[in-house]
N, C-alpha and C positions, 0 to 999 in steps of 0.2 A: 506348529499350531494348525486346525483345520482351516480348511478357505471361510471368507466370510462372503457370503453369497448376498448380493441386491435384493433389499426387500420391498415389495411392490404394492404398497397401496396407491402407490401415483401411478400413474399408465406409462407404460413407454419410455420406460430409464435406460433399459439398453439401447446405446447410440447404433448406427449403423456407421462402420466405418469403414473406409478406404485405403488403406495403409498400402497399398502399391502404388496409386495415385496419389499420396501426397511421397514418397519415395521419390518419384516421376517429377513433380513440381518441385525437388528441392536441386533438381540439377539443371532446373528451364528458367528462362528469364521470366522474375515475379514482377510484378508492378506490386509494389508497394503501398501505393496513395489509390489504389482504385478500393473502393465501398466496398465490392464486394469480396476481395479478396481480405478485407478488415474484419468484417463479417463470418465469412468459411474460415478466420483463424479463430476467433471467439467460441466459434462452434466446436471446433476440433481441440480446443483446448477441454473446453463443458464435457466433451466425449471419450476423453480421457477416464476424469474422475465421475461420471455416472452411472455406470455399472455396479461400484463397490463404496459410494458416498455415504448411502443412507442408512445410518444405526434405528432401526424401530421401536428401539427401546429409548431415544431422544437423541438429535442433534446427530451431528453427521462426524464419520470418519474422519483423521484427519494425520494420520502419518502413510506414506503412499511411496512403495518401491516403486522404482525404473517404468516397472511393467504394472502398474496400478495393484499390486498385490498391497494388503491392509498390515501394517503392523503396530505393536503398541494400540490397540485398539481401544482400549480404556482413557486414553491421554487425551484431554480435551484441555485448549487454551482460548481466553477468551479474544483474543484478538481474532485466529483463524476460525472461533463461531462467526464473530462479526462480519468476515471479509466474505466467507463465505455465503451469509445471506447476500450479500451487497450483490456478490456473482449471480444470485439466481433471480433476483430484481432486476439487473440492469439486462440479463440474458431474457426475461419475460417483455421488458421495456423495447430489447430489439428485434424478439422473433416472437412474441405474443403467443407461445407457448403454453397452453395451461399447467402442465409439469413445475413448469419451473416458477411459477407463481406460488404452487402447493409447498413444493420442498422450501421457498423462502420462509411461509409461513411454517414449515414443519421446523425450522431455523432459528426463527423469531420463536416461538415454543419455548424451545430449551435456553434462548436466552431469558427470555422472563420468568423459566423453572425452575433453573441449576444454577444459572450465574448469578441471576439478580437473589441479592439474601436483604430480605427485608428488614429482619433485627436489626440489623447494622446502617441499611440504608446504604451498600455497597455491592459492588458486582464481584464475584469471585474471577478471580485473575486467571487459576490454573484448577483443572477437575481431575481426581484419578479414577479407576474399577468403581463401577457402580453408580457414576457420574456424582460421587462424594468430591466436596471441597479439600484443597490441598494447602494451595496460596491465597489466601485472603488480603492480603496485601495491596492497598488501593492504588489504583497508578494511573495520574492522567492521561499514557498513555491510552488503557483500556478505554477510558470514558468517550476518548476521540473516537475510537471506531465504533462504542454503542452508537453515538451520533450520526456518525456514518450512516450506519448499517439502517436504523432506524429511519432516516432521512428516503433512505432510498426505498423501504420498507412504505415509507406513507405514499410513496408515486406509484409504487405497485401493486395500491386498496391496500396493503395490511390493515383492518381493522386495530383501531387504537393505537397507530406508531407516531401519532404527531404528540401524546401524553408522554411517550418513552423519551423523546427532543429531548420535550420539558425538563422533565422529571433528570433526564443526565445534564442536560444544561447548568439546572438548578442545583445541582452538587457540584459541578464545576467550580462555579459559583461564590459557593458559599462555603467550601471546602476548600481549596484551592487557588482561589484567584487573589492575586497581592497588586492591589490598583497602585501602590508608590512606583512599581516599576514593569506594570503594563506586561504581568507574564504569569502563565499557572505555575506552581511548584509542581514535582512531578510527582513525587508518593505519599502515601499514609498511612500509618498503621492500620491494623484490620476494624480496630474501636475509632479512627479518625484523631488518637488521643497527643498522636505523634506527626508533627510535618516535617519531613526530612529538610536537610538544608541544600541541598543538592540542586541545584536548577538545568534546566535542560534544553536545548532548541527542539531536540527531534519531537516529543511529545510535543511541545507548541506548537511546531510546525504541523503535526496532524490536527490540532484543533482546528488550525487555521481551514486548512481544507475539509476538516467535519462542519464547519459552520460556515462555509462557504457555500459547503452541499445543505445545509439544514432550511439557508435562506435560499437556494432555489428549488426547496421542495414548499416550504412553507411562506415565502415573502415576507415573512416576518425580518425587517430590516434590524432588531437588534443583534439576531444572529451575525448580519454584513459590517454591522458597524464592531463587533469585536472580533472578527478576522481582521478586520482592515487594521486595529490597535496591535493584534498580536501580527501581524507583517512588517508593521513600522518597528516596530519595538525589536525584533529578530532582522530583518535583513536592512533595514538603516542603523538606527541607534547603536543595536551592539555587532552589528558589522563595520562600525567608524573603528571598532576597539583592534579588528586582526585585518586592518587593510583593505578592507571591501569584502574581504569574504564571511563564511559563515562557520563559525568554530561550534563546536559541538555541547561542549560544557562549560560552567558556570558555579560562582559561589551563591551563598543566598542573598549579596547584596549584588551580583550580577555582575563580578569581577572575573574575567575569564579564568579559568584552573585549565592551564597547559600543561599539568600531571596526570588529570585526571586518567586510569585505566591507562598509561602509557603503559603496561606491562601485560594490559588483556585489550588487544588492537584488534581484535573478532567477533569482541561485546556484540552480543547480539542485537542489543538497541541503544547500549552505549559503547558503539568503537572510539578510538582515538586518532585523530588526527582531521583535516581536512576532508570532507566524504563529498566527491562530485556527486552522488547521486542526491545527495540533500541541497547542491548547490542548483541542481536545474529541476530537481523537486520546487526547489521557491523560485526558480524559473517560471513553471507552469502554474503554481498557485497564483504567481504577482497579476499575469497575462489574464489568469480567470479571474481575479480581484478589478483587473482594469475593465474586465467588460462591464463588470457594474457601478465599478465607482473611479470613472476614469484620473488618474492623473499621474501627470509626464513622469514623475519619479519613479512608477513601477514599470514600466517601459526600460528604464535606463538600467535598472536593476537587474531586469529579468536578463539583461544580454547581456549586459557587464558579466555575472555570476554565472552565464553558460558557456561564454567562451574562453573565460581563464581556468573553469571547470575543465573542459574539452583540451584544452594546450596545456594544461600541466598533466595528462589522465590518461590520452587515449595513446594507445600502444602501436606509433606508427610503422611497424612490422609485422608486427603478428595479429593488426584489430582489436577494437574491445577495447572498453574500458576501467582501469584498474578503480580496485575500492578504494583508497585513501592515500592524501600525501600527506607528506608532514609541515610544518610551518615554513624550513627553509628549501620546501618545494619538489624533495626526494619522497619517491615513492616508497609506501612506508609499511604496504598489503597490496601485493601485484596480482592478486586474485580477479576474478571476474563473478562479482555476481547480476543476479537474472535479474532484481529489480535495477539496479542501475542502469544496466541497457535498455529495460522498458520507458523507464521515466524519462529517461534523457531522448529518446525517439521524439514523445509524445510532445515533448520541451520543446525539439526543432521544428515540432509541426505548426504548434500555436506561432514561437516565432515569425518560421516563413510566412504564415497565413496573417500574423496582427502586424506584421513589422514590414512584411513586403519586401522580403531581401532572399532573393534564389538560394543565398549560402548555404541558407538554412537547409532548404532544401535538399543539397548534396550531403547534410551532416544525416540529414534522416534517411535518405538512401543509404549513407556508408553504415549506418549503425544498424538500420534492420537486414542488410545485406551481412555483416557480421554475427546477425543472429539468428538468422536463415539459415546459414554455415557453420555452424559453432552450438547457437544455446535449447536449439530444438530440437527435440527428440522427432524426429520421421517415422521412427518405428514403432512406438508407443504411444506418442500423442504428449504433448504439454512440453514446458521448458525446463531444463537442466538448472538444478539451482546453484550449482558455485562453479567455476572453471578453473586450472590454473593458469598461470600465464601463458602457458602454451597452450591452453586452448581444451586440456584433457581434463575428462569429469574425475572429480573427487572422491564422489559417492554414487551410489544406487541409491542412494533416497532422494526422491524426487519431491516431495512434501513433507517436511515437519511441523508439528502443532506449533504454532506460535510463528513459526517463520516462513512458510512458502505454504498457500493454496493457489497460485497464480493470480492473487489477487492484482497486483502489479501489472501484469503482460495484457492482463483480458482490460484491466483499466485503461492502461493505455491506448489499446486499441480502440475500445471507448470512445477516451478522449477526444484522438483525432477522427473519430467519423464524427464526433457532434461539432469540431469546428471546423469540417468540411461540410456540415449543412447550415453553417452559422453566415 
């Protein structure tokens, strides 16, 4: 296929980059916990995908070899529209940027053009050739990241993104949410005519952090008070059900199903078994839950769930954190992927900083020093999305729609600079 060249109504999308000098830095001692070095990786990650990001005809690329080459260029999902803006928000939030303020808005566009389908009053799930609809299929997953995206959208002036909150809040809402047992259903038909029976924590669990982030763009406390319901409801109540931990699926009365996908354990958003990265995912939500609404039970939760995460997970010979174990505690997918390791950093960071224990802090040296060594490309810029156990990449694709823009790694990084200025 021809190259797809950067197209420039924003100024200054070719990054300038260093690729000998980040070479040079991956074989010199990093300090890890310093700003700016948190900083110069959010940028070098941004300068990866900004040369070949921006589709002109709406919304951005979103499948990306090795080497930032475009493939599948037609495939648009709406998760990775969402995360995508959030990237160039939170990148305008930290280096005030005019570019990157533009492209979120250029972001927010094709969400509100292609995804959002009014007749239905639903977001298109997946886009093909021609940014035509594919999957219509409504999925609380999607709704968590319009909220996201949106949230982060209204801190960085997008005109009218605190309407967008709303407006996915209130199909949340009133589509989806079952107040007997304090949890959204995950999907719907394209007409909303069908509600699956299916229930699900990871979806929940991104709600919980989309209206975590909704109520600190907007202070609107209803947003906080139904994170704080769906926290309780997923990492106490139905954590009493598998021993403290956090299982992945569920019946419609909220009965765990220990079958569910045991025969597709690479589900893209429904794997099976035990997933440390979802366990110090509600690590980090519990911690940022407690800065607003403190109480001692999320404390106890967020470290209970990252250190039996951590001791059943990380791979004391070769680094790195496997994706899944199973209930009797054998690992069960020794793969490594890129957001586990991001999440679980960001995890030990809040830890050490809210809980005042050094440990923590050696767990987040050991793990971004594993990912210094292992999940970053030097050569090209950005992270490696899957490893295997020993540590060798998988693929050449380095971004698929729907599952890796680096949403993950630049988040985390994020994360812990905003609770090293907290």
């Amino acid at each position: 296929m021809p190259a797809i060249v950067a197209l420039s109504p924003y100024p200054a999308l070719v990054p300038s980059r260093h690729f000998p000098r980040l070479m040079k830095l991956r074989h010199s001692i990093v300090d890890f916990t310093s700003k700016e070095f948190l900083r110069n990786h959010i940028q070098s990650i941004l300068d990866f995908y900004l040369p070949h990001i921006l589709d002109e005809s709406g919304g951005f690329f979103q499948n990306f070899k090795d080497d930032g080459e475009v493939f599948n260029p037609g495939q648009r999902h709406l998760v990775s529209s969402c995360r995508m803006v959030w990237n160039f928000c939170k990148a305008y939030e930290l280096f005030g940027d005019q570019k990157y303020q533009q492209l979120a808005q250029h972001g927010v566009d094709y969400i509100r053009e292609k995804h959002w389908d009014a007749s239905r009053q639903g977001y298109n799930w997946t886009l093909r050739e021609n940014h035509q609809a594919d999957d219509q299929t409504n999925h609380c997953y999607g709704l968590a990241f319009v909220i996201l995206c949106f949230s982060a959208a209204h801190q960085a002036g997008v005109s009218g993104a605190q309407e967008d909150i709303q407006r996915a809040y209130h199909i949340l809402e009133t589509r989806l949410w079952d107040e007997q047992f304090g949890l959204y259903a995950d999907e719907a038909s394209p007409d909303w005519s069908r509600i699956s029976d299916y229930r699900g924590q990871n979806a929940n669990m991104h709600c919980c952090e989309a209206l975590l982030a909704a109520f600190e763009a907007t202070s609107e406390s209803t947003y906080l008070d139904r994170a704080y319901r769906l926290a309780k409801t997923v990492s106490v109540n139905l954590a009493e059900e598998s021993n403290g931990l956090i299982w992945e699926h569920f019946t419609k009365d909220l009965r765990i199903d220990w079958e569910y996908n045991k025969d597709d354990p690479k589900n893209l958003y429904r794997p099976w078994g035990f997933q440390p990265g979802h366990q110090t995912e509600w690590t980090k939500l519990l911690l940022t839950l407690h800065q607003h609404k403190p109480e001692d039970w999320m404390l106890e939760r967020a470290k209970f769930l990252f250190d039996v995460a951590l001791d059943a997970s990380w791979d004391s010979e070769r680094g790195g954190i496997y994706y899944g174990f199973s209930p009797d505690g054998a690992i069960c997918d020794d793969e490594k992927y890129f957001w586990v390791q991001a999440e679980t950093f960001a995890a030990a960071a809040r830890l050490q900083i809210q809980i005042d224990d050094p440990h923590y802090k050696e767990w987040y040296n050991k793990i971004w020093q594993y990912c210094w060594d292992n999940m970053i490309d030097h050569k090209h810029g950005a992270w490696y999305r899957i490893l295997s156990a020993d540590n060798k990449k998988l693929s050449d694709e380095k971004s698929i729609a729907g599952g890796k823009c680096d949403y993950h790694s630049i988040g985390a990084c994020w994360d812990v600079l905003r609770v090293l200025d907290s």
